[in-house]
C-alpha positions in Angstrom: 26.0 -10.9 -8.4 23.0 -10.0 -9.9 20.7 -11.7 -7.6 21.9 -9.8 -5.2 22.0 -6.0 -7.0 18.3 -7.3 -7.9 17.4 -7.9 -4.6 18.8 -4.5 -3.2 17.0 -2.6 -6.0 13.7 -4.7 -4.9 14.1 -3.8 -1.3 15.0 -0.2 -2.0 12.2 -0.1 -3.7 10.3 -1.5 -1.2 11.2 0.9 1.3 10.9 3.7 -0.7 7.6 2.9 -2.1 6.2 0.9 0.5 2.4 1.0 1.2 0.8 3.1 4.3 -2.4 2.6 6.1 -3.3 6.0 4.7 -2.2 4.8 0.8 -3.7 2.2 -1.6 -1.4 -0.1 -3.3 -2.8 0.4 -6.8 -0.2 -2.0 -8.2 -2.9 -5.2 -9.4 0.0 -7.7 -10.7 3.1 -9.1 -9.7 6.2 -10.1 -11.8 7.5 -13.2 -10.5 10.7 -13.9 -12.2 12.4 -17.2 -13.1 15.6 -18.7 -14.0 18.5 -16.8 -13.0 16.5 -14.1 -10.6 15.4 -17.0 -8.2 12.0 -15.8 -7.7 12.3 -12.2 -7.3 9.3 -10.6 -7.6 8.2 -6.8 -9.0 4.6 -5.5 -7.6 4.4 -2.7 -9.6 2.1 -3.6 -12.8 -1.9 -2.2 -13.0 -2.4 -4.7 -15.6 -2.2 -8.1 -16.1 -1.1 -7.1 -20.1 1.8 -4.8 -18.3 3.5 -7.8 -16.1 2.9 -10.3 -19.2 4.9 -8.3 -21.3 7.5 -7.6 -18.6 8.0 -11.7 -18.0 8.1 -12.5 -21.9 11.2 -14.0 -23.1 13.4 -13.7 -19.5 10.9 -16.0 -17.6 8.7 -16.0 -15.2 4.7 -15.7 -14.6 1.9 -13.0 -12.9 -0.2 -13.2 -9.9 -2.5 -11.0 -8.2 -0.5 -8.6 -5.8 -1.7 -9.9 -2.1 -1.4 -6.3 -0.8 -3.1 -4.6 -3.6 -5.8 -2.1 -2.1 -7.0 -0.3 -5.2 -10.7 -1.0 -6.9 -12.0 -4.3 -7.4 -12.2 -4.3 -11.5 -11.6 -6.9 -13.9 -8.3 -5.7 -15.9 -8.6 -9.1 -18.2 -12.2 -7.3 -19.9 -12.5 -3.6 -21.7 -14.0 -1.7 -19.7 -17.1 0.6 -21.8 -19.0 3.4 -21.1 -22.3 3.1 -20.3 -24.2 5.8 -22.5 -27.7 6.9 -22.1 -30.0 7.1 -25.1 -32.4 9.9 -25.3 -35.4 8.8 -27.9 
């Protein structure tokens, strides 16, 4: 029973927040969930440290989101300012 209220609330989701030519997915990571939730899968982390903590202790690893659109950055580095030194 929950399998099933977890894959209507991933569809629903899906429908509601699905992607458009005209929209960028900025969603990096997906969830995809073991043990009891047969594979279901959430698409809606922008980092890697977001979905990690989401999968710890119920199960499950990340992968790259196939239909992400967003910038191509490293989320796995800090990113810094570059600053300009006047001398």
């Amino acid at each position: 029973m929950r399998t099933t209220a977890l894959t209507l609330a991933t569809l629903a989701a899906v429908l509601l927040f699905g992607s458009s030519a005209s929209h960028a997915d900025p969603y990096r990571w997906c969830a995809v969930y073991g043990g009891d939730m047969g594979g279901a899968s959430n698409c809606g982390f922008i980092t890697l440290q977001q979905c990690r903590d989401t999968v710890s202790g119920i199960g499950g690893s990340c992968e790259p989101n196939l239909f992400y659109t967003g910038p191509d950055r490293d989320e796995s580095r800090p990113h810094r300012r570059k600053h300009k030194h006047y001398r």
